[in-house]
C-alpha positions in Angstrom: -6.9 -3.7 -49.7 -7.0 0.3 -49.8 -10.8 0.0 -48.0 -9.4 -3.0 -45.2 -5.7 -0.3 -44.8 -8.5 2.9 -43.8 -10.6 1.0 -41.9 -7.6 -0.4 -39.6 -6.4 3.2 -39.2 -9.5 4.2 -38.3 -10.1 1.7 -35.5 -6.3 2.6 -34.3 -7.4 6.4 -34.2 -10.5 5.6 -31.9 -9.0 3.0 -30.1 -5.7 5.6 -29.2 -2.4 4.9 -27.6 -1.3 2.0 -25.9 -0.4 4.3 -23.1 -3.5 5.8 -22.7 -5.4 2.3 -22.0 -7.5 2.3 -18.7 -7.0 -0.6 -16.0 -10.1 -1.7 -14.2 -7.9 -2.4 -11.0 -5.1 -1.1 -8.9 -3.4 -3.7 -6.6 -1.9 -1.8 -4.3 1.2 -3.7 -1.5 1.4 -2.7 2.1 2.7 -3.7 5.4 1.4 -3.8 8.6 3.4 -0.8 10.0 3.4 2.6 11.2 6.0 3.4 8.3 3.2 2.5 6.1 1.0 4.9 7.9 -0.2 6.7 4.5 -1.4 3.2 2.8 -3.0 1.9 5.9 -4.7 5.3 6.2 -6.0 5.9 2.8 -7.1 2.1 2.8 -8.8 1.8 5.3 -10.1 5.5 5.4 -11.6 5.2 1.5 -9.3 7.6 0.4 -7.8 5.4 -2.1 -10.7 4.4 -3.5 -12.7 7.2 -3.3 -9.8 9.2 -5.6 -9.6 6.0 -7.9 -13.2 6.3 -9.0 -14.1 3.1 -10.8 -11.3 1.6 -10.7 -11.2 -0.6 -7.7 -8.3 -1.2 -5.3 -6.8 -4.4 -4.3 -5.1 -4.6 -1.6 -2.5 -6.7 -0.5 -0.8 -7.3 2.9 2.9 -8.1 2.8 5.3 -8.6 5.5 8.5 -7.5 4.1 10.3 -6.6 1.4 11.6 -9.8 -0.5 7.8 -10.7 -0.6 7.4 -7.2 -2.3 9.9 -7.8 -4.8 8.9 -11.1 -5.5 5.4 -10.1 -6.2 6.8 -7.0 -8.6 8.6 -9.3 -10.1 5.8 -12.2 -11.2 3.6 -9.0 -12.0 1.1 -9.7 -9.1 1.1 -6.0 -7.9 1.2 -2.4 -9.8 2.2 -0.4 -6.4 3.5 -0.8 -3.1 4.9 0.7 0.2 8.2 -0.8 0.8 11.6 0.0 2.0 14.1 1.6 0.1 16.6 -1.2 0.2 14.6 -3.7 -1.4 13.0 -1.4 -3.6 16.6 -0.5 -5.2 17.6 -4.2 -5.3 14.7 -5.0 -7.5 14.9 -1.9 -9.4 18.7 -3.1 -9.8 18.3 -6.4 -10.9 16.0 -5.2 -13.5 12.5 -5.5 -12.0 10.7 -2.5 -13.7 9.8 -0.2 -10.7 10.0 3.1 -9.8 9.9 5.6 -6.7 7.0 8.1 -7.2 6.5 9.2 -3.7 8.5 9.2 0.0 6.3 7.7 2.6 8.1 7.7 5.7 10.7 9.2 7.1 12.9 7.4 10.6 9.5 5.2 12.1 12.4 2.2 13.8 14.2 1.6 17.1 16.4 -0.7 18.4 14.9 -2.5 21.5 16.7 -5.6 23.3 14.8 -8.2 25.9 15.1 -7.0 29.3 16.8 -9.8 30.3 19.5 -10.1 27.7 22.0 -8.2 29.1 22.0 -5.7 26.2 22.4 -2.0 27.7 23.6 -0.4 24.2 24.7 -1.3 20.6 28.2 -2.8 21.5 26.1 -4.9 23.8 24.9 -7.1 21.0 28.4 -8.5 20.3 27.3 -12.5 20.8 23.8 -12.1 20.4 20.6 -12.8 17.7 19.4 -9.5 16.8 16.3 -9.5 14.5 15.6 -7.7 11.7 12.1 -7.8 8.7 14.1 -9.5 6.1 17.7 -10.0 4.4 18.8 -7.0 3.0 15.9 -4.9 4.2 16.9 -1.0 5.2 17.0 -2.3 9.2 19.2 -5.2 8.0 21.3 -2.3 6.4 20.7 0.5 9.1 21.8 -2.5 11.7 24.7 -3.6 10.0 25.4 0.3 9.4 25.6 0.4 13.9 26.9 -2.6 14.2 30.2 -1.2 12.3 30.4 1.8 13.8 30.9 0.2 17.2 33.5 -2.0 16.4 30.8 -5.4 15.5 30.3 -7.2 12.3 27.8 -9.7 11.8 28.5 -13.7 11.1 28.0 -13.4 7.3 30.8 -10.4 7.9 32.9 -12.6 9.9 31.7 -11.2 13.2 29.7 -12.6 15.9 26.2 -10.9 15.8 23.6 -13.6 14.5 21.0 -11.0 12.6 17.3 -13.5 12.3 15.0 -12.4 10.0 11.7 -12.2 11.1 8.8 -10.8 10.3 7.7 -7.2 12.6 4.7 -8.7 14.0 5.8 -11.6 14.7 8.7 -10.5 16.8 6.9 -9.8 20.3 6.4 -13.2 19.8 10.1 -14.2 19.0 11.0 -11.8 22.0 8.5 -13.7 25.2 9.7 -17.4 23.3 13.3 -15.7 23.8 14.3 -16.5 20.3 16.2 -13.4 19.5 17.9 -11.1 22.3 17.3 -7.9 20.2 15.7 -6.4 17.1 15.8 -3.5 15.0 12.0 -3.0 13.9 9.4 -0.7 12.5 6.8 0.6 14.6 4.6 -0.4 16.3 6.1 -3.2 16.9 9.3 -1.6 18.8 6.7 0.3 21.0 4.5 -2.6 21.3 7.7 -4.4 22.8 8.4 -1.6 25.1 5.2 -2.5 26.6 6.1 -6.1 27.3 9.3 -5.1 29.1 12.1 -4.6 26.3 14.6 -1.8 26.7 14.8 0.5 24.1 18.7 0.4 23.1 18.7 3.0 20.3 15.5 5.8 19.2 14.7 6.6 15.7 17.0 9.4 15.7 19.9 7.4 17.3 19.5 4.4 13.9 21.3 6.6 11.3 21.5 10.6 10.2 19.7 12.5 13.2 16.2 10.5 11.7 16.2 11.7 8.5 16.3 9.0 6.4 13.8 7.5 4.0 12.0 4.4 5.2 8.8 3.9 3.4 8.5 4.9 -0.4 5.7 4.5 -2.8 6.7 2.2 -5.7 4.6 1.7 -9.1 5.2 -0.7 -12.0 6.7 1.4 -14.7 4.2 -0.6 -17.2 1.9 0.0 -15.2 2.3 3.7 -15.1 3.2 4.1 -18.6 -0.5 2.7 -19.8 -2.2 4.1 -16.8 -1.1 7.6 -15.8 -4.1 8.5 -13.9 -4.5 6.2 -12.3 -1.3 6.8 -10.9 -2.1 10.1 -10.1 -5.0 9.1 -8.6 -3.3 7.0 -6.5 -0.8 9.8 -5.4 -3.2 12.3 -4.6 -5.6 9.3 -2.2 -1.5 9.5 -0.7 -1.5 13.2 -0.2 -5.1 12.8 1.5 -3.7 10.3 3.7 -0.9 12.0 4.3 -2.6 15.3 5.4 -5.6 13.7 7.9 -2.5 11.9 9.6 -1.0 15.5 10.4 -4.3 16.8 11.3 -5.7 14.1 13.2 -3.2 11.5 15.4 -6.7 10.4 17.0 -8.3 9.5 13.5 -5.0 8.4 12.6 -4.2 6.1 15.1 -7.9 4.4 15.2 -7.2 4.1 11.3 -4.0 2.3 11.3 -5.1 0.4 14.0 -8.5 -1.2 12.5 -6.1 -1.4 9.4 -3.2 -3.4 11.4 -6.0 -5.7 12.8 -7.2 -6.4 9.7 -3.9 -7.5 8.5 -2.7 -9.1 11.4 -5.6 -10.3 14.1 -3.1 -8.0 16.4 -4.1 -4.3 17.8 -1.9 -2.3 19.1 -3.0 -0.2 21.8 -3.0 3.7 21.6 -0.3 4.6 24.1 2.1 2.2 21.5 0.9 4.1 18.7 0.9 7.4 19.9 4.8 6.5 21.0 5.2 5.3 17.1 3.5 7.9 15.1 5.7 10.6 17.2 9.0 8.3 16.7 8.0 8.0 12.5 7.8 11.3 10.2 5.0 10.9 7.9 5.8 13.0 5.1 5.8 12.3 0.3 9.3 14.3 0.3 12.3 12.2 -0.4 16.0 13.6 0.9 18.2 12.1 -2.0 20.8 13.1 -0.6 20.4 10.5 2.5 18.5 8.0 -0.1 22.1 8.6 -1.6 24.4 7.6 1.4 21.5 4.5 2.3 22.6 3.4 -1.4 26.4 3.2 -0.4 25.7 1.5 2.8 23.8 -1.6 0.7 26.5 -1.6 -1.7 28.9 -2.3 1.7 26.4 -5.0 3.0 27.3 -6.9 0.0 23.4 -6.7 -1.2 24.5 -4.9 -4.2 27.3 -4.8 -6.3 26.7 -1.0 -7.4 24.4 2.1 -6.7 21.2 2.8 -8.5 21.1 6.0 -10.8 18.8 8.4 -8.7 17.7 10.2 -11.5 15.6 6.8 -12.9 15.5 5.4 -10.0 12.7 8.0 -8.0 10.6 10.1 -9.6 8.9 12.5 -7.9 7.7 15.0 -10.7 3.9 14.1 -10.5 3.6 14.2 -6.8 5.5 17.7 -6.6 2.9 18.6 -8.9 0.1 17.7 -7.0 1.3 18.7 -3.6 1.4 22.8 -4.9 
């Protein structure tokens, strides 16, 4: 018994930690969006992988944030790029996830069918306005205008019909004249713009100036507990990514749009991204502050019955680290 006692100690020793096991894959969520600039860079780029080593990337395209959350919560993805709204909600209902990085700061406008009759946000009063998805941070950033001019929607007891559907799809939705408005990421707000929608309200004119969060990198707290670097890893193919966008909006835009294609079948052309990267701060920083006040508007919406704690919610100790 004493010889069978060693020998399992010894086979604990060499085997280590649970925490320090290695995964042989990363499968990583993104969106087809110029606030998901950073994943669709370092993806299609190589600079993912190329930090990863031998452990290969999986990628997965997603078109909002519920499928996100749904996908966190079966255990079908260790990271992703997703709003901060549904990132909270999942985090708040339990799902174990956590902010380790900012991804995009502003990056949607508010655009209405030329011939809607919508000149400006009291305009929509009557009208379907699309947003991504229920509860996603334009859902929230719409409701947030749609308040401050006096509207509420129909699940508020107002009269502004809010459609989800999904970004790419909407230039669609907008020549079948499904919806008279949306509230959209870019590219697709630009790409609109070039079919003839008016834009009703910029990335700065949405909420706080244009500095709010609207893309954050999320990892499976299990995940990063037993793989730690290959989180870092991951965070540092996101500083890359991050850094050729800055110093390259040619490479940048040919990147996201091979990446978008990919994704989609759809290519936007370079005037619409050139319009989107310049309407969408690419940057890993996080302003809690407005991540703060972006909590209390979901808690209004009704898509929460309470604010996350901050402090567990993000962590951005490893990426400060690496960005020195």
């Amino acid at each position: 018994m004493k010889r069978v006692l060693l020998s399992l100690i010894s086979l604990a020793l060499v085997a280590g930690p649970a925490q320090a096991q290695q995964t042989k894959e990363l499968r990583l969520g993104v969106f087809p969006n110029v606030t998901h600039a950073a994943g669709l860079v370092g993806v299609q780029r190589g600079l993912f992988q190329k930090e990863l080593g031998g452990v290969k990337l999986v990628v997965k395209e997603f078109a909002n944030g519920s499928q996100i959350n749904e996908a966190f919560a079966a255990g079908a993805i260790d990271a992703a790029y997703v709003g901060p709204g549904p990132a909270m909600n999942a985090f708040m209902r339990g799902v174990p996830i956590q902010v380790y990085a900012g991804a995009a700061n502003a990056g949607a406008v508010l655009v209405a069918r030329k011939d809607s009759g919508v000149r400006n946000v009291k305009g929509l009063g009557g009208k379907k306005v699309a947003v991504p998805t229920r509860g996603s941070t334009q859902d929230i950033s719409l409701r947030h205008l749609l308040h401050e001019n006096g509207l509420k929607a129909t699940d508020e007891g107002g009269n502004v019909s809010i459609v989800p559907i999904d970004p790419a799809n909407m230039p669609a939705a907008f020549a079948a004249k499904q919806v008279d408005a949306a509230l959209v990421q870019e590219p697709w707000g630009a790409v609109m713009e070039t079919q003839g929608a008016r834009l009703i309200a910029n990335e700065k004119a949405i909420w706080e100036g244009g500095n709010y969060t609207t893309t954050v990198l999320v990892v499976n707290t299990k995940f990063a507990a037993q793989n730690p670097e290959v989180v870092r890893d991951l965070l540092r193919g996101h500083l890359a990514a991050i850094d050729l966008i800055k110093k390259s909006n040619a490479g940048a835009q040919k990147a996201i749009a091979e990446q978008i294609y990919t994704f989609t079948g759809k290519r936007p052309n370079s005037a619409e991204l050139f319009k989107a990267l310049a309407r969408t701060r690419v940057t890993w920083d996080i302003n809690l502050k407005t991540l703060g006040e972006y909590a209390q508007l979901n808690k209004e919406a009704g898509f929460a019955r309470d604010v996350p704690d901050l402090s567990r919610f993000v962590n951005l100790s490893v990426i400060r680290g690496l960005a020195k």
